[in-house]
N, C-alpha and C positions, 0 to 999 in steps of 0.2 A: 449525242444530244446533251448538251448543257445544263446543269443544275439552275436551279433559280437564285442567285447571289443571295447569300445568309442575309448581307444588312439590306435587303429588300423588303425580307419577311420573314416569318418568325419560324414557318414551315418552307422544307424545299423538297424540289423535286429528286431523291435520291438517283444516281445513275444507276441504268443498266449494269448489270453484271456481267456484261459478256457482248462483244459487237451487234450490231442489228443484225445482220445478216448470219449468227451464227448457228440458226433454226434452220437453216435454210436444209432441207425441204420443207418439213414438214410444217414451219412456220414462214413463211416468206418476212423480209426485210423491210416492205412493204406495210406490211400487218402490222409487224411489233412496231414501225414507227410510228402508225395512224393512232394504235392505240395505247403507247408512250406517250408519243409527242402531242397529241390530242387531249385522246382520253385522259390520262394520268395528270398532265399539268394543266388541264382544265380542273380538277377536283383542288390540286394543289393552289390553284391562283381562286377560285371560289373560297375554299376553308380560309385562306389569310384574309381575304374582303369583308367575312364574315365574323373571324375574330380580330379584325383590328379595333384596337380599342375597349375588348373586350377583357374579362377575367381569365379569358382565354389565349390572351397574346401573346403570350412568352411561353407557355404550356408547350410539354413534348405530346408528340400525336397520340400514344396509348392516354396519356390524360385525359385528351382529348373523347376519345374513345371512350375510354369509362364513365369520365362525368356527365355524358351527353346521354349517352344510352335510355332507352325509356324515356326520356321526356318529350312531350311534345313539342312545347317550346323550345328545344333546339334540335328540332328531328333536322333540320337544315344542316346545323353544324356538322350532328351525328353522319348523317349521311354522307358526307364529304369527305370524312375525317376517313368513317371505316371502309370508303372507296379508296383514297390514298394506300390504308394498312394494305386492304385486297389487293390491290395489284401491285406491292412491292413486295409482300408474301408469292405471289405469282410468281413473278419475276426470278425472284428467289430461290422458290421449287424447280427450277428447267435450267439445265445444262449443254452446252452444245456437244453434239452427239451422244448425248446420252441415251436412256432405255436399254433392255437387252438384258442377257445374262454377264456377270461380273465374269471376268478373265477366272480360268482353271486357281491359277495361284491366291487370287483374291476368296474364289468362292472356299479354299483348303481352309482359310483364314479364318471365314466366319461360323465358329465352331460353334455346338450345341452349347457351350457354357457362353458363351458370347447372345446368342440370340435369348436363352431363359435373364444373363442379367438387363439384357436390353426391357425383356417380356415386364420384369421387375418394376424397373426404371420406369416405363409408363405407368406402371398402375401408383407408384410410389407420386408420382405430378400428380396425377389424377387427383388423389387426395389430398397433394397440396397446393392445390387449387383452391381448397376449403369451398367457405358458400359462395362465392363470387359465379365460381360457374354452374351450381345448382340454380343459383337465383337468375341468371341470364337465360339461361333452359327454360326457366319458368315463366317469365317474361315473353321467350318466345313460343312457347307449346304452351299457354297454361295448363298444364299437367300440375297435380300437387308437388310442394314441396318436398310433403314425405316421402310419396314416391319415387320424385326423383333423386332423392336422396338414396333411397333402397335401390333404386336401378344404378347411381355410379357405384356402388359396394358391391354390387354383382357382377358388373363390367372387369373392376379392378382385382374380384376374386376370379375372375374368364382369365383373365391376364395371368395372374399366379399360377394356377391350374395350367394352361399352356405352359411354362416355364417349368413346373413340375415334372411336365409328359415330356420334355425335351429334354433335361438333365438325364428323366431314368433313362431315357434311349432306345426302351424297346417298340415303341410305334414305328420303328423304319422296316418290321417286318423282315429280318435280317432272315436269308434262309443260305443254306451250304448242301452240297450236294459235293463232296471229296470224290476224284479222279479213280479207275479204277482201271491200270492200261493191260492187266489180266482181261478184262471184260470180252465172252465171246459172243456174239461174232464181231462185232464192233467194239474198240478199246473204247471208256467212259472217261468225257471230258471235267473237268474243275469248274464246276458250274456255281456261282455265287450272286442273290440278287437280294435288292432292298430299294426301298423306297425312297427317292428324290424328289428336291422343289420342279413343281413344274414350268416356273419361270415366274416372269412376272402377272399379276395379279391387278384386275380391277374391283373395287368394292364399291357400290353405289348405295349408298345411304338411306335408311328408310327412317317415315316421319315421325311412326308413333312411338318410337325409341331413341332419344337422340343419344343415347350413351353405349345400350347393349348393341344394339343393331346397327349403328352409325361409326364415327371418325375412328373411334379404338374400339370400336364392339365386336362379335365372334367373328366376322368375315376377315376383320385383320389381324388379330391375334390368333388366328388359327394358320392363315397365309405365312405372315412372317416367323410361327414356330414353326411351321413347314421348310423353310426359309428362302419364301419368295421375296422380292420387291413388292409394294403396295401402292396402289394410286388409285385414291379415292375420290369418289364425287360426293361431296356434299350435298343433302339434302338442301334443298331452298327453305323448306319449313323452319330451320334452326341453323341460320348460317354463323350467327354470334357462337354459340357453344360450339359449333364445329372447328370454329376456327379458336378456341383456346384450345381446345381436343389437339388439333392437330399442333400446335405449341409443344404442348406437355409432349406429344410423340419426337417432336423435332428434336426437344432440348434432349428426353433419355436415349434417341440415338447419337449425338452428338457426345452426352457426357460418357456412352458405352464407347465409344469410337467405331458404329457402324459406317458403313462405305456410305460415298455420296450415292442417291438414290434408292436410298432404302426404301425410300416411304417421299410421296407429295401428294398435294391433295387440291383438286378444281373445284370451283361452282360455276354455275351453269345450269343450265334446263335441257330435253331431251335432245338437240342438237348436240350439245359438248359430250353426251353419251352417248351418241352413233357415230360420234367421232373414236372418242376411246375406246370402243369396242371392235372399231374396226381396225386401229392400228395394228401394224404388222407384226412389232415384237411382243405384242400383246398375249399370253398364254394363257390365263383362265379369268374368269369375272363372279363375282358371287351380289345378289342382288336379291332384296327383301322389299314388295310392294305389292302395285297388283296384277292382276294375271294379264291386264292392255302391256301394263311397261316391261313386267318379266318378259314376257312372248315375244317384242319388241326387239331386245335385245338376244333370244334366240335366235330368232329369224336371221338379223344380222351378221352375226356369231358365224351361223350354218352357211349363211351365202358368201363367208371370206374365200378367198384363193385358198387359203389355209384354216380349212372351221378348228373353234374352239370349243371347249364346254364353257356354260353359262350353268353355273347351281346358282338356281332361281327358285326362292320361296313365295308361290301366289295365292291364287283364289282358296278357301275353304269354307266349308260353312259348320264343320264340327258335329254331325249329327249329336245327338242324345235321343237313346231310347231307353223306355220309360217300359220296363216288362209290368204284368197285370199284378204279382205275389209284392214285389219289391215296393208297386204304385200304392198299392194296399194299406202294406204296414208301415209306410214312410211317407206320406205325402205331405205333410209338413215341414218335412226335414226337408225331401226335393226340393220342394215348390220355393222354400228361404235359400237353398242353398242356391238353386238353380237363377234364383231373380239377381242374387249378389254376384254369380259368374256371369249375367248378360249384361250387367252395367258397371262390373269393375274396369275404371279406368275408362269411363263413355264408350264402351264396349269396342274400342278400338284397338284390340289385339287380333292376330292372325287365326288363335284357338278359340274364339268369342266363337259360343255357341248359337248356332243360326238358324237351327229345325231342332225338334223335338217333336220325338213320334212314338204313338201310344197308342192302344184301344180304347175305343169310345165303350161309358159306362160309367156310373156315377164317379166312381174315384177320381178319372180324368176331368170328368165336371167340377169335382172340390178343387183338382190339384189347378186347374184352369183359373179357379175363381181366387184361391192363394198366389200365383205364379201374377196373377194382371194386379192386384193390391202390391205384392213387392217390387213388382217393376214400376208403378204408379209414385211408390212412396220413397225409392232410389231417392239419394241426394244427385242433381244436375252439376254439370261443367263443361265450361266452352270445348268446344272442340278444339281438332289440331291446327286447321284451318279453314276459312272459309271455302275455299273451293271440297274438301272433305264434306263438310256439314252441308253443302249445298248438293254432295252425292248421297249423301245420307235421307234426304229431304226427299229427291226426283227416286231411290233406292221403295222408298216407303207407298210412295205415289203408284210407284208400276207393279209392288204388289199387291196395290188393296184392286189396278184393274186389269190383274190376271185372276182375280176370281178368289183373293185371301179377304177373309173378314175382318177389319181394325176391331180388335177389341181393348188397346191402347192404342191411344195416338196422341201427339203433342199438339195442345189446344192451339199454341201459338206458333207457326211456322218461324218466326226472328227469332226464338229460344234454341238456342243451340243445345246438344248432347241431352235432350228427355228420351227418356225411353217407349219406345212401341212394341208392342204383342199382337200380332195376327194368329187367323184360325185359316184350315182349308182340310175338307176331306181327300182321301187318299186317291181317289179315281184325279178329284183336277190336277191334283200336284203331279201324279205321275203321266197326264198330257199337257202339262204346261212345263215346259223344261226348266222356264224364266225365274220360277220360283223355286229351284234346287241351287238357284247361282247366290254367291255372297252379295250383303247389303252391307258394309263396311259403319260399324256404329252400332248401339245399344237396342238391337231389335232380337227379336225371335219368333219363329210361324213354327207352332202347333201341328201339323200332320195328324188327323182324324181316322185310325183305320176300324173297318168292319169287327174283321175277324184276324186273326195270325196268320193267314194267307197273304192280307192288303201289307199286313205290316211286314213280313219279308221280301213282298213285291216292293217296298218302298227301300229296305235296305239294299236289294239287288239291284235297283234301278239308279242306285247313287254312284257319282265318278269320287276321282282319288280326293281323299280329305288329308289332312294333317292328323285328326285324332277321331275316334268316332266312342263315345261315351254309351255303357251299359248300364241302366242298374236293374237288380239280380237278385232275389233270392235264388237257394237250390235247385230249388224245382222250375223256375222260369231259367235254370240255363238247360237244365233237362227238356224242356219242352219247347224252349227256340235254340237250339245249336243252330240252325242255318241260318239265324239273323248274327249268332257268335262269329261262323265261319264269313258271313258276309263284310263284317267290321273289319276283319283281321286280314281279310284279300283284297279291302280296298282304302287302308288305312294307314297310316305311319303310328301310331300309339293308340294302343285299345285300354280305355278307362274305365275302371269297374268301382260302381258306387261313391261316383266323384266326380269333379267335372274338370274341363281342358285345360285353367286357366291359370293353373299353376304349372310353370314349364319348370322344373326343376333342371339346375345346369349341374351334368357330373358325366363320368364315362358310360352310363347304361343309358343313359335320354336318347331317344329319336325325333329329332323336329325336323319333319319331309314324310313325303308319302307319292304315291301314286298320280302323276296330272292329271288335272291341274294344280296340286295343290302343290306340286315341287318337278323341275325339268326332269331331276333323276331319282327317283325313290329309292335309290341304293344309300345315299348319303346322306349326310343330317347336318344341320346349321347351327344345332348346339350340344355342346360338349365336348369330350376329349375328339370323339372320331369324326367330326368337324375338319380333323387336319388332313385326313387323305382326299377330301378333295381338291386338293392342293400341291398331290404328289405323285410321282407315276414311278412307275418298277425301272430298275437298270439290271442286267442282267453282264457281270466279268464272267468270261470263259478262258479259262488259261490264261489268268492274269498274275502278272509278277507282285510280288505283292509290293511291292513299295508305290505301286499304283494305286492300291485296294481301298476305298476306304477305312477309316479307324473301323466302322460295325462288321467287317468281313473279316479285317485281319486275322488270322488263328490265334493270336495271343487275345482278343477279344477285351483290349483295352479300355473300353466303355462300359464292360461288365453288363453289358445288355442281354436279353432272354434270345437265341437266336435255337432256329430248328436245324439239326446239323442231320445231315443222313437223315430225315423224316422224323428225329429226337428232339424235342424242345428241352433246350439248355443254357445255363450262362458260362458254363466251364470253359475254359477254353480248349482248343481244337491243337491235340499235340502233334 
């Protein structure tokens, strides 16, 4: 296929990178021509129609791109311009024959100090990006500024932190077991294993985080310090930031000299994601949204020729229980603290508290009449998008008619992200299941119990959450240990006199629990031990050592922690 001749027009159609027919299978020649030869120089012969003659007509396409952005009066240009970028970024990403694990000799190559500078290198773009890409974020999520400001500082502190855990080297779990051919009745073999990438990796991008949760956020910086391949789906909510994100990752594998394929990245809607889940050389997926799309991509996963795991972060709704000593001498404090954790951030986080349950009795009456003023007097913000806020709407609708009382409700249904407070006693909520499920956005329902029977019948009657919140005095942990024991068996992180919505990133955080709130509640989606989802045991027996990895060798060249004979040590093994 042909360029568009320079002295035609000011923009041209870049050529392919590789024959048509070099996808062939998986892409037929067919395809890539229709939407080459189509698609692609349709955009490029519209953008030149459009800036001829304009301030735009000698302009390279990222100018294009940037000056256009947010305006409406050139949403036309915009559109055209960052259709060209998409699919010569496309193009760009995909190799013929590629996917797969890199050859023995390549993977020797990419040593832990290569994958922590690579780890580096992204977080290092990241910030110098500066505002450009906080304000395109904002632009497209209206999330605040500040916020989104705090969330790339945390992404690009995820990043260092990975690069940290891969330098010291002791996450590979290195273990030794030395030969023993004395051993009766059977001689003991040279038994040596540690943890490897599990291959490649798909990461699908969630909305209400375009930085931690998205292009470079935990799912890939945890893969690649593992040292998978990554190939991410871009969220549709934020495809402008996605795709500087994925720049910054491009340029710091390029300036590390990682191997082709480290890292590419699609957009698409949930066809281009039952596509790449189903691929063959596909090896694990990690995916943050909700529990329709998580499950979706289970199912999938489970009915390949060859299943994979899917860590899938979904539905929760974060109980809070409110004991009677704690409700007592704190209800002012709750009741502020608890209205600021249901509408930080238009209460569109995973840990956003979505029940709160308590005994009825005056306290719960002040703490009710406090809890509906803070949530009333929340400052508002558009949500992430419309179809979100229009779930948030029909969310609110279906619990005021399973039987919850609105004791907040947004006056005006076109007002995005206000906050609601519903009520319901304990008997309907624990025969109405509909109201134990999340409402994605700044709501919370009340649970009304009797006595400390309804209210453990309520803890027991709840499925797997991400966090389940306590507050406590002394003597209300003496007096409900079974509502204690009920948080802790069906919960990923138990919070005491505090609430879920501070997810702190470090090596002791657990974010997963129990489904549905996560596929596997062995693993967590942030922090250091985020990486073993990512990695599976290898087990040498009577291997020569020039074979061994560096973390087995006996001379213990990485100075890693490893368990030698059942000893946890870094000496080396003489």
């Amino acid at each position: 296929m042909a360029t568009v001749p320079a002295s035609s027009a000011s923009i041209t159609l870049p050529a392919l990178p590789w024959p048509e027919n070099a996808l062939d299978p998986v892409i037929s020649a067919n395809t890539i021509s229709f939407h080459y030869g189509k698609h692609h120089k349709t955009y490029v012969d519209n953008l030149n129609k459009l800036i001829a003659g304009s301030e735009f007509a000698d302009a390279p396409l990222e100018k294009i791109v940037i000056a256009t952005a947010g305006k409406a009066d050139k949403a036309g240009i915009f559109n055209n311009a960052a259709q060209i970028w998409n699919h010569t970024f496309y193009w760009k990403s995909l190799r013929a024959h590629g996917g797969g694990e890199p050859p023995a000799a390549l993977k020797h190559k990419i040593t832990a100090q290569r994958r922590a500078e690579f780890l580096n290198a992204i977080a290092e773009n990241l910030l110098s990006a500066g505002d450009r890409i906080v304000e395109l974020a904002h632009r497209e999520t209206a999330l605040p500024i500040q916020r989104l400001t705090a969330e790339r500082l945390r992404t690009v502190n995820q990043l260092r932190m990975f690069a940290d855990l891969v330098m010291e080297g002791s996450w590979v779990d290195a273990r030794i077991d030395t030969a023993d051919s004395n051993r009766q009745p059977l001689p003991k073999p040279d038994l040596r294993r540690m943890l490897t990438p599990i291959g490649p990796v798909a990461v699908f991008g969630a909305s209400n985080f375009p930085f931690a949760y998205s292009v470079a956020g935990g799912d890939t910086s945890s893969a690649l310090a593992a040292g998978c391949s990554v190939i991410v789906k871009a969220h549709p909510a934020h495809p402008g930031t996605s795709e500087l994100t994925a720049e910054a990752v491009v340029e710091a594998a390029r300036s590390t000299k990682m191997p082709d394929g480290i890292f590419s990245m699609l957009h698409g809607g949930a066809a281009i994601g039952q596509t790449l889940i189903k691929h063959p050389k596909l090896s694990a997926a990690g995916f943050t949204g909700s529990l329709a799309g998580g499950r979706a991509l289970c199912d999938a996963a489970a009915a390949r020729l060859v299943p994979i795991p899917v860590h899938a972060e979904m539905g929760s709704v974060n109980p809070v229980f409110l004991l009677p000593d704690a409700l007592k001498r704190n209800v002012e404090k709750i009741a502020a603290g608890l209205a600021q954790s249901v509408t930080l951030g238009t209460g569109q986080f995973c840990v956003n508290p979505g029940i709160v349950v308590a005994i009825a009795g005056p306290d719960l009456t002040n703490f009710t009449r406090l809890l509906a003023a803070g949530i009333s007097s929340a400052p508002t913000y558009p949500m992430l998008t419309q179809r979100i806020f229009e779930s948030y709407v029909l969310g609110l609708q279906q619990m005021n008619s399973h039987g919850a009382a609105a004791l907040v409700v947004p006056q005006d249904a076109a007002t995005a992200g206000i906050g609601a407070l519903f009520s319901v006693d304990a008997q309907t909520f624990l025969k109405t299941p509909q109201l134990a499920e999340e409402v994605f956005g700044p709501v919370t329902l009340i649970v009304t119990c009797k006595n400390a029977n309804e209210l453990e019948e309520v803890a027991e009657s709840l499925s797997g959450q991400l966090t389940g919140s306590i507050h406590a005095e002394p003597r209300d942990l003496l007096n409900f240990s079974n509502v204690v024991d009920a948080m802790t068996a069906r919960v990923g992180r138990v919070v005491y006199n505090g609430y879920p919505t501070n997810v702190e990133v470090n090596p002791s955080m657990q974010h997963g629990g129990p489904y549905p709130a996560a596929s596997d509640s062995r693993y967590t989606s942030v922090g250091t031990a985020a990486i073993f989802r990512f990695a599976r045991p290898v087990c040498w027996q009577n291997a020569p050592s020039e074979v061994l990895p560096l973390e087995l060798q006996n001379s213990n060249p990485r100075n890693i922690r490893r368990l030698i004979n059942g000893v946890g040590t870094s000496e080396p093994l003489a």
